[in-house]
C-alpha positions in Angstrom: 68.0 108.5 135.4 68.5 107.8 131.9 71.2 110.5 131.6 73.2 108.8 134.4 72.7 105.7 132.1 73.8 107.4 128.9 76.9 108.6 131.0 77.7 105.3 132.4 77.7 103.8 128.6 79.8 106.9 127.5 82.5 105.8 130.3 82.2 102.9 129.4 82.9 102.7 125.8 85.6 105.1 126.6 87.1 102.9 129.3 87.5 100.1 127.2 88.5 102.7 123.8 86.2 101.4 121.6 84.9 103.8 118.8 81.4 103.3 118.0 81.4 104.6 114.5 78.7 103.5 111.7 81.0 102.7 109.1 78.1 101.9 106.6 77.0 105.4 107.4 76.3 107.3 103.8 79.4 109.5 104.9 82.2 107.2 105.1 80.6 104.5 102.1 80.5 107.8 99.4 84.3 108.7 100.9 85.5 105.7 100.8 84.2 104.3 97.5 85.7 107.6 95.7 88.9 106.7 96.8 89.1 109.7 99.4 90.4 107.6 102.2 91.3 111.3 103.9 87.8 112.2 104.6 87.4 108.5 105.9 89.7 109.1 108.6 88.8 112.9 109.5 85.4 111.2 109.9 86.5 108.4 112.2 88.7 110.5 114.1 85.8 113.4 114.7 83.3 110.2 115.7 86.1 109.4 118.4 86.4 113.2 119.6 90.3 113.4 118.8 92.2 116.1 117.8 94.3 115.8 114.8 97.1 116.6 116.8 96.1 113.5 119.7 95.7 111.1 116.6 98.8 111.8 115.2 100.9 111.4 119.0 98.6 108.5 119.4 100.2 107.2 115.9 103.6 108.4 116.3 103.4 111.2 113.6 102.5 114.7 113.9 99.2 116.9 113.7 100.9 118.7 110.4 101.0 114.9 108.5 97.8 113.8 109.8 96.4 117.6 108.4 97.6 116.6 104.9 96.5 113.3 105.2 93.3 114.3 105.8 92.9 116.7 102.9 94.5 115.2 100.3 91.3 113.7 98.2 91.8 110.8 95.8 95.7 111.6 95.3 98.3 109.2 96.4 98.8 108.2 100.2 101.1 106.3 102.6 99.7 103.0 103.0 102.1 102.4 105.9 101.2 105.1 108.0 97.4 104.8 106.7 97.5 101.4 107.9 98.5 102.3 111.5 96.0 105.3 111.6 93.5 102.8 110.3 94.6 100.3 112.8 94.3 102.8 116.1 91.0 104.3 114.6 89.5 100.5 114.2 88.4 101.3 110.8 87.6 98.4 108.4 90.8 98.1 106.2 88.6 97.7 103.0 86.9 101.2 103.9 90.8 102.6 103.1 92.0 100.5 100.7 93.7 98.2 102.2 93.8 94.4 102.5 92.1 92.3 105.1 94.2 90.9 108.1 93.5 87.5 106.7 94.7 88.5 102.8 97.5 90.3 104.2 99.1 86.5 106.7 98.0 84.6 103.3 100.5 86.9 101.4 102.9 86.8 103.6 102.6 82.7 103.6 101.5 82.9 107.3 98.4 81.6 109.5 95.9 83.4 111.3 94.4 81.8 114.4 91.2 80.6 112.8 90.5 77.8 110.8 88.1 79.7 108.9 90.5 81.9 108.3 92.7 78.9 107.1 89.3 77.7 104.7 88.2 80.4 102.8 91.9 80.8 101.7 92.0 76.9 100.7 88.9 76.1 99.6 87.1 77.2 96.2 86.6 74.6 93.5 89.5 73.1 92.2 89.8 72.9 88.2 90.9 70.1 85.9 93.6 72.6 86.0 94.8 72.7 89.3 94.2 69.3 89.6 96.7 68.6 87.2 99.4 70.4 89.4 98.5 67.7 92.2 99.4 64.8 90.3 103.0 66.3 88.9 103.7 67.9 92.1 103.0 64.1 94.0 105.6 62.1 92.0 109.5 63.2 91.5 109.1 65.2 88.5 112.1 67.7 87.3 111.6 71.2 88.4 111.1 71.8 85.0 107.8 69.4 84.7 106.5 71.1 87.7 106.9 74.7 86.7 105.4 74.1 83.5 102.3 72.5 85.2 102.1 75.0 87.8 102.1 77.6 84.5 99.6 75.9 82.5 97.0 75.7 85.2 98.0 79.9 85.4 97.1 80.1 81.7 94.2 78.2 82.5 92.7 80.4 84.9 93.7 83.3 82.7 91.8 82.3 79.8 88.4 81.8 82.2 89.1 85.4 83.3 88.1 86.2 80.1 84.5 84.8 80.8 83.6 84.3 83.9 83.2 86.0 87.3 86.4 86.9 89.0 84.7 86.5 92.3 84.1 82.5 90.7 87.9 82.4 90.0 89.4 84.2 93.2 89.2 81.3 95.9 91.0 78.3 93.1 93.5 81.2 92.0 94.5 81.5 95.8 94.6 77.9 96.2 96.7 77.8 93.4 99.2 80.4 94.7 99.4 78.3 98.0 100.6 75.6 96.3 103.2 77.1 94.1 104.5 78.7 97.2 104.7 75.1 98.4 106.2 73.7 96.0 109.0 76.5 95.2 109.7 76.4 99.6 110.3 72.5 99.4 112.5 73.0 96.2 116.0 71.8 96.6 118.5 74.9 96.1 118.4 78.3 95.3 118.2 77.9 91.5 115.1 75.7 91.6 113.3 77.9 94.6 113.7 80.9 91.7 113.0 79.2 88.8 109.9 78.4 90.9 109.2 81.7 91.9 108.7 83.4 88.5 105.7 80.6 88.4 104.7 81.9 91.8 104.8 85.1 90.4 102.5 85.0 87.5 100.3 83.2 89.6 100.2 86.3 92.6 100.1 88.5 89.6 97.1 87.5 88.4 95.0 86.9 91.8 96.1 90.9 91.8 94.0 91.6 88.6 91.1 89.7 90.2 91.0 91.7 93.2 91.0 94.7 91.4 88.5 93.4 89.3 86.4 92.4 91.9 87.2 96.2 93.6 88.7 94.9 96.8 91.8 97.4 96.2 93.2 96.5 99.2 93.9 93.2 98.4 94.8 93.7 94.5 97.6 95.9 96.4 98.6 93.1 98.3 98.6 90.8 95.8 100.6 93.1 93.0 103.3 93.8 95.9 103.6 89.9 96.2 104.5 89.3 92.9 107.1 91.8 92.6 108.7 90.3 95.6 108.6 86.8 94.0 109.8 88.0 90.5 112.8 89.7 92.7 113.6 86.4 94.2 113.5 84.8 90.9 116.2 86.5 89.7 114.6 87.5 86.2 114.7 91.2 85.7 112.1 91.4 83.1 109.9 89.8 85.3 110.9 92.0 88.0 109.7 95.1 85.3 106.3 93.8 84.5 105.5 93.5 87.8 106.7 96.9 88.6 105.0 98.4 85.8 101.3 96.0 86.7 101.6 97.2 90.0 102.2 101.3 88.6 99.1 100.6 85.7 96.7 99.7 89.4 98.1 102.8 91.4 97.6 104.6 87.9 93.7 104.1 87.6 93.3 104.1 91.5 94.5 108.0 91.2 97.5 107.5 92.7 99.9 109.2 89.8 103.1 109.8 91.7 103.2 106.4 93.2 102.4 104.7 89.8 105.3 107.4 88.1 107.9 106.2 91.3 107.2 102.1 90.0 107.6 102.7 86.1 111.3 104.3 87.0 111.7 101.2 89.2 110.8 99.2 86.9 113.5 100.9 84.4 115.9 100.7 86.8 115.6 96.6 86.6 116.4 96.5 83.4 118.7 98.9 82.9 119.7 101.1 79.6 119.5 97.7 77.3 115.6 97.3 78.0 114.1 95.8 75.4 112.2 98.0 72.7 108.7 96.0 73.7 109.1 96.6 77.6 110.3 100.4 76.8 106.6 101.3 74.1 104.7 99.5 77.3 106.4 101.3 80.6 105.9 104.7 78.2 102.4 103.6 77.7 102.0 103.1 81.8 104.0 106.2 82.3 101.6 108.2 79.9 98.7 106.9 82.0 99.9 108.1 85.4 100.6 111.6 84.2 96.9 111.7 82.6 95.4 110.6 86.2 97.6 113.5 87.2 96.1 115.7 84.7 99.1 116.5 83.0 98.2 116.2 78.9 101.6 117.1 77.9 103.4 114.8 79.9 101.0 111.9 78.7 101.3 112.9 75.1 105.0 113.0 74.7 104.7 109.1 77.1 102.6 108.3 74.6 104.8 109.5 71.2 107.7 107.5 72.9 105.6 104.3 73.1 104.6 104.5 69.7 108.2 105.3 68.4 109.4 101.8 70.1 106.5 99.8 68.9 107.9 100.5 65.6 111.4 98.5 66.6 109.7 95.4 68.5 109.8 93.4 65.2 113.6 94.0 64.8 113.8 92.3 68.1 114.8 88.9 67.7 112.7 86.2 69.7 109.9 87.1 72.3 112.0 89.1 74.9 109.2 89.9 77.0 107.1 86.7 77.5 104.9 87.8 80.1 103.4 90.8 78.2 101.2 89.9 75.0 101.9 91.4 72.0 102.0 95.1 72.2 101.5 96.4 69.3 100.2 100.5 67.7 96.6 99.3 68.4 97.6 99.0 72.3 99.0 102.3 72.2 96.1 103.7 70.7 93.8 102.1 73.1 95.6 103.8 76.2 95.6 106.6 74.5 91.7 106.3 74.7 91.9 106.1 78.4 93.8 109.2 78.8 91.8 111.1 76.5 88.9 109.4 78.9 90.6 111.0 82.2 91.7 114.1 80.9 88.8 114.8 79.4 89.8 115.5 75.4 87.5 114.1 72.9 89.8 114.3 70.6 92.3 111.4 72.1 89.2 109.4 72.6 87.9 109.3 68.9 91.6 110.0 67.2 91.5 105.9 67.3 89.2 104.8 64.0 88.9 101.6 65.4 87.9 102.7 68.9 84.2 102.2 68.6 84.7 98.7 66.5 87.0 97.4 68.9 84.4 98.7 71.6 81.7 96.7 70.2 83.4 93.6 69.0 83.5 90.0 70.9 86.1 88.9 72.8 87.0 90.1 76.5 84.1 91.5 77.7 85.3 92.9 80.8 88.0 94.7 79.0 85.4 95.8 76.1 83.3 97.2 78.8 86.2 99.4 80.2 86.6 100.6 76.5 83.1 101.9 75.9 83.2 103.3 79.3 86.1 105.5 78.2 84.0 106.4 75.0 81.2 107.4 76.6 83.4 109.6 78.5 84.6 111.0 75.1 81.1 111.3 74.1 80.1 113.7 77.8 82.8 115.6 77.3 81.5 116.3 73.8 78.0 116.8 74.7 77.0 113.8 73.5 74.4 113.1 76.6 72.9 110.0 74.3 75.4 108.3 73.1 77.6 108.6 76.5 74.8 106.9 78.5 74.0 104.6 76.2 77.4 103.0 76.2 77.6 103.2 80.1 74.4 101.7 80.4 76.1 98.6 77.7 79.1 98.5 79.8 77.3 98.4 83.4 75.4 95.5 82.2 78.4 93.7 81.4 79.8 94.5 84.6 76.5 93.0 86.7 76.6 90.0 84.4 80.7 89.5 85.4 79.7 90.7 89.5 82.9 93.3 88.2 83.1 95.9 90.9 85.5 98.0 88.9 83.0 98.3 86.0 80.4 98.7 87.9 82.5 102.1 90.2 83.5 103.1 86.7 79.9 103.5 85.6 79.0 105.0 89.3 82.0 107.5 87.9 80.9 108.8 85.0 77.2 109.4 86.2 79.0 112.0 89.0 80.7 113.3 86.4 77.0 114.6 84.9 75.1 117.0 87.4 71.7 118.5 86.7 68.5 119.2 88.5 66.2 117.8 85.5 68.3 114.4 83.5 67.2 113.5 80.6 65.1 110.1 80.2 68.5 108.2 79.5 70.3 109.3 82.3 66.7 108.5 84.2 66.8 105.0 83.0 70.6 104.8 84.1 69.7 106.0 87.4 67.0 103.5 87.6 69.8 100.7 87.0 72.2 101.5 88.9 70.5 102.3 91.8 69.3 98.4 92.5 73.2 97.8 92.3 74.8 97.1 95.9 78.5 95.8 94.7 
């Protein structure tokens, strides 16, 4: 009897080609949280009893794509043709990195069917700020007065980044971004629509940097590529770079080297040969990143060499030619050459810095310090330094449960897999003990 019952359900489910899958089974969360959206796939698929080769004809691709697909790790992937694997397997977007279905219509300036839908993208508590936008945006102001409002409230929320919770910020930055969208679709002609658009831009830029903050990749992805489509329709190509080159810096740290190599050469492209010397030092320092992720120390060193070579002929430049960027100076150089030294593993690049472990311990952005002392602990393992590493993640991790910063917090879960013994010492005990009570 209850086999004939099991049997029923099984025909049932199958009927109606739904795949029971846990999703918050130990499997999938560990795959999926390393970034090895392959493995999160070849486990949905086996949970649904398909061949590689049925997925792929079921997907329009064949069993040879969905093979690599599958085994490529934490390098870079298609999100198109994840998305539609995704989509037939019914996997939770965020488990592959990808947006939500209501992130994705908001980007795209569309509406979902549900009002709630509609309310978590509007609501959030609006700042003196924002507020201020409302009040130029209600009378006929120039397009001028209006852009300048719509950028101040962007400064404004950039500054609180600094010191509060990007989950606290996400819902008025969104907001925000809806109404600059507004305001640069109801805008005369062409030339105001795109000298709205660079606002629009900043503004999708930063709810990018959020995201990722926050860890919801998926969207941070969404975001980045919003931006760069709004800096395109404003008609600025240094815009149109920086966005590039933010969007290659995320796909850099996710792992995703090649893709984050194929945006910095886009990014050139924008501005042609005449780039100025400030954008050239930072695209080399982004470039220099990517090939580290990639494991390639060469390649990143002589990125690296060519950033610091045009740092030194930025001050020959005459007026601030890249406004978007702050000032790039040796000292930013030498802090992403910390963070390569940090993925490749060379303890020399992380400590060749003086200032390193000062900067690392000094006030100011704290989610930015804690990514710094996370990169010297990671000088410190590879040096042996058990002690000292742990004792900086254990600093940083604090600072990124006090922030509710998801990408501290999987940067701190990273270096502790990096570290494998039978019999830890009390500080990597006490880490453990930490990190365990953290569900983010």
């Amino acid at each position: 009897m209850w086999m004939l019952i099991a049997v029923r359900r099984a025909c049932s489910k199958k009927a109606k080609g739904v795949v029971m899958v846990n999703w918050s089974s130990h499997a999938i969360s560990e795959a999926s949280r390393r970034g090895d959206y392959g493995r999160v796939v070849k486990l949905a698929r086996m949970e649904a009893r398909l061949s590689q080769r049925g997925l792929g004809e079921a997907c329009g691709t064949s069993q040879s794509a969905i093979s690599r697909l599958e085994g490529r790790g934490v390098t870079s992937y298609d999100t198109a043709q994840l998305a539609q694997i995704a989509d037939h397997l019914q996997i939770p977007p965020r488990l592959v990195g990808l947006a939500d279905r209501a992130t994705a219509l908001a980007a795209r300036g569309e509406r979902s069917g549900s009002d709630v839908e509609r309310r978590s993208f509007l609501t959030g508590v609006a700042t003196v700020a924002a507020s201020s936008v409302v009040s130029v945006a209600s009378v006929h102001s120039s397009v001028s007065n209006q852009a300048a409002a719509l950028r101040d409230a962007t400064s404004a929320f950039r500054r609180l980044d600094g010191s509060t919770p990007s989950r606290q910020l996400v819902e008025a930055v969104l907001a925000h971004l809806r109404m600059a969208q507004r305001i640069t679709h109801n805008a005369e002609n062409g030339r105001e629509r795109g000298h709205l658009a660079a606002v629009g831009s900043e503004v999708a830029s930063l709810a990018g940097w959020l995201h990722w903050d926050i860890g919801d990749h998926g969207s941070a992805r969404t975001w980045y590529g919003v931006s760069s489509k709004a800096a395109r329709h404003s008609r600025k190509p240094l815009l149109a770079a920086y966005q590039l080159g933010s969007l290659a810096q995320f796909e850099a740290h996710a792992g995703n080297s090649a893709q984050g190599l194929a945006l910095v050469r886009s990014a050139r492209k924008q501005l042609g040969p005449d780039l100025p010397a400030i954008a050239d030092a930072w695209l080399f320092s982004v470039e220099a990143l990517a090939h580290a992720t990639a494991g390639d120390a060469e390649s990143a060193d002589a990125a690296l060499g060519a950033s610091e070579r045009c740092v030194r002929h930025i001050e020959n430049e005459e007026g601030p030619p890249w406004p978007w960027v702050f000032s790039f100076t040796e000292a930013k150089v030498a802090a992403v050459r910390v963070s390569c030294g940090a993925h490749l593993g060379k303890p020399r690049w992380v400590f060749s810095t003086p200032d390193s472990t000062a900067a690392a311990t000094t006030p100011g952005h704290e989610k930015q310090r804690a990514l710094l002392m996370l990169d010297l602990a990671s000088g410190h393992m590879a040096s042996g330094r058990l002690d000292g590493a742990f004792i900086l993640a254990t600093q940083a991790l604090e600072i990124g449960l006090r922030y509710q910063s998801g990408r501290i917090v999987e940067r701190a879960r990273g270096l502790r897999r990096s570290y494998s013994t039978s019999t830890p010492p009390k500080v990597v005990r006490e880490f453990d003990e930490r990190l365990y009570d953290v569900f983010m």
